[in-house]
C-alpha positions in Angstrom: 70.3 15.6 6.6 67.6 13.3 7.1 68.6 9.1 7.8 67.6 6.3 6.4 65.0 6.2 9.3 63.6 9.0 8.3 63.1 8.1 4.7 61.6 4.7 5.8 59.4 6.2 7.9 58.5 9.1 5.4 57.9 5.9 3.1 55.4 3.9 5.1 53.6 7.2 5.9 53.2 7.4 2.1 52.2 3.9 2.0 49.6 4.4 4.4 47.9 7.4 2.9 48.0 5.5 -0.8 46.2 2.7 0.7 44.0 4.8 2.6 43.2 6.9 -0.4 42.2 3.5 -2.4 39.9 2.3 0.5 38.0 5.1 0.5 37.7 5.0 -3.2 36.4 1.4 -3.1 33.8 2.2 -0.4 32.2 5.4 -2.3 32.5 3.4 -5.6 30.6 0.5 -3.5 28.1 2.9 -2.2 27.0 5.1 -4.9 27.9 3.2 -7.6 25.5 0.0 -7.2 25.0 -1.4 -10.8 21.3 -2.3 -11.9 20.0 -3.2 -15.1 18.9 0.4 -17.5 15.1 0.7 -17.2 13.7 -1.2 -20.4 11.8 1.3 -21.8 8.9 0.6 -24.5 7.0 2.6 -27.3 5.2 5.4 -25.2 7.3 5.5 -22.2 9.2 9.0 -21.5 11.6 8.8 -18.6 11.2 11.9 -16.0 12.8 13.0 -13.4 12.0 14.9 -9.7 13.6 18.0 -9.5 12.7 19.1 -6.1 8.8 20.6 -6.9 7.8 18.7 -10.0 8.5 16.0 -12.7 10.2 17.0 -15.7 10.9 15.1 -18.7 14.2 13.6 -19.5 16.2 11.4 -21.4 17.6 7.6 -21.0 20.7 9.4 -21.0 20.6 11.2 -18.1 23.0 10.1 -15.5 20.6 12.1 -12.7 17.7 10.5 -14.0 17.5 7.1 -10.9 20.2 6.3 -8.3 18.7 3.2 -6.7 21.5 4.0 -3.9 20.1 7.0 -2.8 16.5 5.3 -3.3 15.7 6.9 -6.5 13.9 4.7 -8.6 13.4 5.3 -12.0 10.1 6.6 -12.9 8.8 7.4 -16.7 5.1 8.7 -18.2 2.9 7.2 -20.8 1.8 9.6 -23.7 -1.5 9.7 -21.5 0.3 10.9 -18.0 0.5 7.6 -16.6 3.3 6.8 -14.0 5.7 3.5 -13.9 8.3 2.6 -12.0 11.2 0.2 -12.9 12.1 -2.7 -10.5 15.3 -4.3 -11.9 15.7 -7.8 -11.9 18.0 -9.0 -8.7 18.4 -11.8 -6.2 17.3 -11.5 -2.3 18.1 -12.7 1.0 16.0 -12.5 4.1 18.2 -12.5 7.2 15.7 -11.5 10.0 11.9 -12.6 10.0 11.8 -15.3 7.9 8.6 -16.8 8.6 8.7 -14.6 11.3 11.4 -15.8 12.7 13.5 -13.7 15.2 10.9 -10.8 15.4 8.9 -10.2 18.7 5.3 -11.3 18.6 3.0 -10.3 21.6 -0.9 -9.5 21.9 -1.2 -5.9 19.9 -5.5 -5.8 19.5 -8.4 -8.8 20.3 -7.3 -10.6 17.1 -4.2 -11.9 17.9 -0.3 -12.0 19.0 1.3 -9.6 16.0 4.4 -8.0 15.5 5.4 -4.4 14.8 8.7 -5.4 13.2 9.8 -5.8 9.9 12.0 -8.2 8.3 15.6 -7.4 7.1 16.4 -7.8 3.7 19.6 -8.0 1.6 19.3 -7.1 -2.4 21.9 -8.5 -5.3 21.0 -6.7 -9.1 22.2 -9.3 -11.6 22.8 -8.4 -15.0 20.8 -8.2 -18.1 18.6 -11.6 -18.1 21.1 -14.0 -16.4 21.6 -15.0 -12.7 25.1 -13.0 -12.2 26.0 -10.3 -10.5 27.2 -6.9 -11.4 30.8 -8.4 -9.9 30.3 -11.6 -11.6 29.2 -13.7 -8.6 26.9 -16.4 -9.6 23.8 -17.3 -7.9 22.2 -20.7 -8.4 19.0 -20.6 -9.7 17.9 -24.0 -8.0 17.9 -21.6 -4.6 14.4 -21.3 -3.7 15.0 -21.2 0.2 15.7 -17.2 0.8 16.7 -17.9 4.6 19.4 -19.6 3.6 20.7 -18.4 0.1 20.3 -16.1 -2.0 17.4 -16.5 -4.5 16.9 -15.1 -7.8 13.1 -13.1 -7.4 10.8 -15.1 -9.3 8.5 -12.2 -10.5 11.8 -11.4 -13.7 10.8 -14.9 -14.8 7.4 -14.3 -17.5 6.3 -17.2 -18.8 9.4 -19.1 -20.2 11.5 -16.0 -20.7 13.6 -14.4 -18.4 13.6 -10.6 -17.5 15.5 -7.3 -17.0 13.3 -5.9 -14.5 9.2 -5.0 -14.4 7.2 -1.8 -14.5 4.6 -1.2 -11.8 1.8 1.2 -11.8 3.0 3.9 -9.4 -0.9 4.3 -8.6 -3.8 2.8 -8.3 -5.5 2.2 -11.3 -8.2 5.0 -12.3 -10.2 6.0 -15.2 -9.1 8.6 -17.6 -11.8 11.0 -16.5 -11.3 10.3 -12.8 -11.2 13.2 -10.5 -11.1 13.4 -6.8 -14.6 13.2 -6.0 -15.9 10.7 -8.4 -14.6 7.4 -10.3 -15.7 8.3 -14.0 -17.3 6.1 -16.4 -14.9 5.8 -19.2 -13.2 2.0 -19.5 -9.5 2.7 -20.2 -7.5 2.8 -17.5 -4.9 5.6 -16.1 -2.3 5.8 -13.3 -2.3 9.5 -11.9 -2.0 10.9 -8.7 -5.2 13.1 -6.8 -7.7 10.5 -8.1 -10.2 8.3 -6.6 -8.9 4.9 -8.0 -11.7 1.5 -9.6 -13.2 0.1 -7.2 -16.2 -1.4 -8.8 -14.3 -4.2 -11.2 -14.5 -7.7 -9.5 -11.5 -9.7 -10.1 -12.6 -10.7 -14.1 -12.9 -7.0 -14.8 -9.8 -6.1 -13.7 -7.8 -8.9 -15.3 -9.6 -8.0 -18.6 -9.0 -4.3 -18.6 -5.3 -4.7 -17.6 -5.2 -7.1 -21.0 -7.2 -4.5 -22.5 -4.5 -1.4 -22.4 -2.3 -3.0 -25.6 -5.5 -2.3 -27.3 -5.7 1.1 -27.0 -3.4 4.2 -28.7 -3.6 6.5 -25.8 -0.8 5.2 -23.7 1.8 6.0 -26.8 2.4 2.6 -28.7 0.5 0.9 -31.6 -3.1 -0.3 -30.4 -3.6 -3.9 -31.0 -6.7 -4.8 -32.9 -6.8 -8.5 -32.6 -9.5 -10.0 -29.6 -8.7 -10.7 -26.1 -8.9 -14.6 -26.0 -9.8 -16.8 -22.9 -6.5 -17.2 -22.4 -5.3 -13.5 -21.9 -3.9 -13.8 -25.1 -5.1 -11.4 -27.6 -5.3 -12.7 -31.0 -2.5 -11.4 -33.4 -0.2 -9.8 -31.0 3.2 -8.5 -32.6 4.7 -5.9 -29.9 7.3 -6.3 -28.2 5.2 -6.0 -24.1 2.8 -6.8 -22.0 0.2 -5.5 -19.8 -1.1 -7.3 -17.4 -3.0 -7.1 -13.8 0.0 -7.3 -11.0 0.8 -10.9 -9.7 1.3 -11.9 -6.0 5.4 -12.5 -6.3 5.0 -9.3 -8.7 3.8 -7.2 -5.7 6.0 -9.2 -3.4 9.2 -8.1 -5.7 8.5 -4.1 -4.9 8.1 -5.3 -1.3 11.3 -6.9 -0.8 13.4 -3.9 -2.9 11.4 -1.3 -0.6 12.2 -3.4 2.6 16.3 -3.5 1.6 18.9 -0.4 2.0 17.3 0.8 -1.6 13.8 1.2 -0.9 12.4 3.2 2.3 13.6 -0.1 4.6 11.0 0.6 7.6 7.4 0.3 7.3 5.5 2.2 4.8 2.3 4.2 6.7 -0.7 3.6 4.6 -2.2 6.4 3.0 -5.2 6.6 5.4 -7.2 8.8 2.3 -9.3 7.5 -0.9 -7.9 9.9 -3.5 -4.3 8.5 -4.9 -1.0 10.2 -2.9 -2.6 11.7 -0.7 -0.3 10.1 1.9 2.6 11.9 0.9 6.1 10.5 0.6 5.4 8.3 3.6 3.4 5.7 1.8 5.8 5.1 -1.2 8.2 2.5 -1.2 10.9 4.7 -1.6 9.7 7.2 1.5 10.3 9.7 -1.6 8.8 10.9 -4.4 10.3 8.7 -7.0 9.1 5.4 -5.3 5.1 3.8 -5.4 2.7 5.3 -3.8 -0.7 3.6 -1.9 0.5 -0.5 -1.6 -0.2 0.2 2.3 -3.1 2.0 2.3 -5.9 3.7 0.0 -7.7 0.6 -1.1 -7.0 -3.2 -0.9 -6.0 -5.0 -4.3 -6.3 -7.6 -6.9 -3.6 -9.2 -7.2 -3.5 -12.1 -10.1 -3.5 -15.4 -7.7 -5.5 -17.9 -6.7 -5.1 -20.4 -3.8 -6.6 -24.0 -5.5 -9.7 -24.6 -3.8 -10.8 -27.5 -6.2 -12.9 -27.5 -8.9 -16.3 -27.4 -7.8 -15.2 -24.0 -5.5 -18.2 -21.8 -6.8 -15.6 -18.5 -6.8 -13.0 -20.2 -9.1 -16.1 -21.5 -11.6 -17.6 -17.7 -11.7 -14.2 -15.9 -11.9 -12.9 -17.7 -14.6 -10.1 -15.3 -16.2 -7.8 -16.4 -13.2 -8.6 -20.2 -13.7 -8.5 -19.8 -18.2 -5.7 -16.8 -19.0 -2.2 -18.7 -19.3 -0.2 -19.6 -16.3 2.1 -16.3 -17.0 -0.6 -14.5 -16.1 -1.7 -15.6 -12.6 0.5 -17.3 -9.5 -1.3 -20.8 -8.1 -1.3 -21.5 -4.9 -2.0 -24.9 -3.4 -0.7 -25.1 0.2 0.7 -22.4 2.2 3.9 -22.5 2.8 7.8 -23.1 0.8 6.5 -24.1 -2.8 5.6 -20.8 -3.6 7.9 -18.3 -2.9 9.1 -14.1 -3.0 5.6 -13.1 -3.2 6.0 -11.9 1.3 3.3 -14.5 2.0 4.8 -17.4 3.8 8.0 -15.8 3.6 6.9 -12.8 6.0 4.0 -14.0 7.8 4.3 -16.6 11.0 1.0 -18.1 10.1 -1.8 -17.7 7.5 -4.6 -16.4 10.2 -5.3 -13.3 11.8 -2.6 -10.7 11.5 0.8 -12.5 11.9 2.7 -10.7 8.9 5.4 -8.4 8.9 4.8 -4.6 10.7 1.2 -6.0 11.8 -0.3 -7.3 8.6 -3.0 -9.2 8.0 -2.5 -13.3 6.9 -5.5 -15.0 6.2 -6.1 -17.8 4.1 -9.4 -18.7 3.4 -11.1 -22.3 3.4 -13.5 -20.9 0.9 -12.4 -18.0 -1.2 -9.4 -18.4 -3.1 -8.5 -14.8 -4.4 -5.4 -13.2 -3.6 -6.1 -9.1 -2.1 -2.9 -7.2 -1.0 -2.0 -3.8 1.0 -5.3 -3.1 3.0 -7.9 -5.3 5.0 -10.6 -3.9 7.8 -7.8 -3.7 10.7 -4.5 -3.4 8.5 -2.7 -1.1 6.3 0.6 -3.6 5.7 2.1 -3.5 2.3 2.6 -7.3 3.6 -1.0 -7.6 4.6 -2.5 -10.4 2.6 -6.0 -12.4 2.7 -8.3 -13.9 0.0 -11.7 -13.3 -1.2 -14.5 -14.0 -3.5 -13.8 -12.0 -6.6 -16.6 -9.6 -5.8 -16.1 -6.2 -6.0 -16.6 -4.8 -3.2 -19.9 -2.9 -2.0 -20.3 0.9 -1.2 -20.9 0.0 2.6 -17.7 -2.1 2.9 -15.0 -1.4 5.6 -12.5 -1.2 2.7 -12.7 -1.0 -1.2 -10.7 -3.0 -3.9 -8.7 -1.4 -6.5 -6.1 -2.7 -8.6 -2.5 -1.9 -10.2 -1.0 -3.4 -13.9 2.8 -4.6 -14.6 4.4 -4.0 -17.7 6.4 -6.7 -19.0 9.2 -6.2 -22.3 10.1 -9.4 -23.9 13.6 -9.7 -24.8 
């Protein structure tokens, strides 16, 4: 006949396992459950799905379809085979290698001291359009300092109105009759894989054509007739999205997701070939299928900035769609350095020369060209790899060629 030592002891043993059973419970739902916002789909967009060999088509539905914890991103098509990906809206924290900052610099090539490091990166999903958490914490949207708080990414913020998340080309843009030996001719633009991507738009070319894709029926959704105004507006609009060449904090945004415990978290090796994907799984942002491919690598890019040279620069008077389309559309920069902000300019580079950014990139800042390029330069295939140039597209004998990628915005 057992005591009542026994019983107490059977008891706590009881106890123990209960409690055990709930922590472990509370870690899996903390590690495989992560909340983010539901990919905001628009008129066109079919969500799909990688199944191991290929993409298949799927439904909203489907519980298999992302698991941003595993580093599955959700990816759809356009009617015309494009590729997106989703970035939900969330709030970041850098806690190594702000502003370079804790990361070891020494003397890498002739250029200069660099580093081979990365930053660390912690990543909060907020709900819907506000500046919550999925467990109801609050974060302050007067936080612009990332180093010490966490700040809400500036890129879900379009104009006046706040966002779920953005779509990004998961390629390079190409032509619709692009192959893998020549560009095409044909003016509307696709996102597919095993293409050589534009590279003969300067910087007012590819503005425009981004504008230009809610004018045509291809993609899936209702063509909009009305003009493309100096603004970047185009006359008329009534849908519900918008298309638009991809802004500095916009690129910065899939940086700083890639660089946290969702994305691939190490550095991204530049797809060293023309023709989009060729770099395999090892240049997305994901490190698999499911994430986007070529931002280190393949060809520099346009991004929609500017750093304010003045008005008589000769650049900003010839490449005026950055200095006319609405401030939505373009991200201003007038020092380097804390006022701008999640873009993995200042934030990831120790100084705006040479090649001081994160895993070796390049950071220059030029007294004379104000354009924003991203992902490739001469000696750097950094996704953090900035430097500005002249607008011009680039010419057949260059060291590297300028492409371009779009962001699709859904208004609320």
């Amino acid at each position: 006949m057992k005591n009542k030592k026994d019983y107490k002891k059977i008891f706590i043993a009881v106890g123990i396992i209960i409690v055990l059973a709930i922590a472990v419970i509370l870690i899996l739902n903390i590690k495989n459950d992560t909340k983010v916002n539901a990919p905001d789909l628009v008129k066109g967009m079919t969500p799909v799905k990688w199944n191991g060999s290929q993409w298949i088509e799927t439904t909203a539905e489907d519980k298999e379809w992302y698991n941003y914890d595993k580093q599955e991103w959700a990816n759809v098509k356009l009617a015309d085979g494009s590729m997106f990906v989703w970035i939900p809206r969330y709030a970041y924290k850098i806690t190594k290698g702000y502003h370079g900052e804790d990361l070891e610099y020494k003397e890498q090539s002739s250029h200069t001291d660099s580093t081979k490091e990365g930053g660390k990166i912690e990543i909060v999903f907020l709900q819907g359009t506000t500046n919550s958490t999925f467990n109801n914490k609050s974060i302050d949207i007067a936080n612009t300092n990332s180093k010490e708080n966490y700040v809400v990414h500036p890129a879900f913020k379009f104009g006046d109105e706040e966002l779920q998340g953005i779509w990004v080309s998961k390629y390079e843009a190409s032509r619709t009759d692009s192959t893998d030996t020549t560009q095409g001719t044909q003016e509307i633009l696709a996102f597919k894989d095993n293409v050589l991507s534009i590279t003969d738009y300067d910087l007012n070319g590819a503005m425009y054509y981004c504008r230009n894709m809610e004018k045509q029926n291809i993609y899936g959704w209702n063509e909009q007739s009305g003009t493309i105004a100096n603004t970047g507006d185009i006359i008329g609009d009534n849908n519900n999205f918008d298309t638009h060449l991809i802004k500095n904090i916009e690129w910065g945004a899939v940086c700083y997701l890639s660089e946290s415990r969702y994305g691939i978290n190490k550095e991204i090796l530049g797809n060293t070939s023309l023709i989009s994907g060729k770099g395999g799984v090892s240049s997305t942002t994901t490190g698999n299928e499911t994430g986007i491919y070529d931002m280190a690598g393949q060809n520099a890019e346009f991004v929609s900035a500017y750093y304010n040279l003045g008005t008589d620069n000769v650049n900003l008077k010839k490449y005026t769609n950055a200095t006319n389309f609405h401030k939505k559309y373009v991200d201003i920069y007038n020092s380097y350095g804390t006022d701008n902000y999640g873009d993995a300019v200042y934030e990831t580079s120790k100084d705006n020369f040479a090649r001081r950014s994160w895993y070796e990139g390049q950071s220059d800042l030029s007294t004379s060209y104000p354009f924003f390029v991203r992902g490739k330069s001469s000696y750097s295939n950094s996704i953090y790899s900035y430097f500005t140039t002249s607008g011009e597209k680039t010419l057949d004998n260059s060291e590297y060629k300028t492409s371009f990628r779009v962001t699709i915005t859904k208004n609320n």
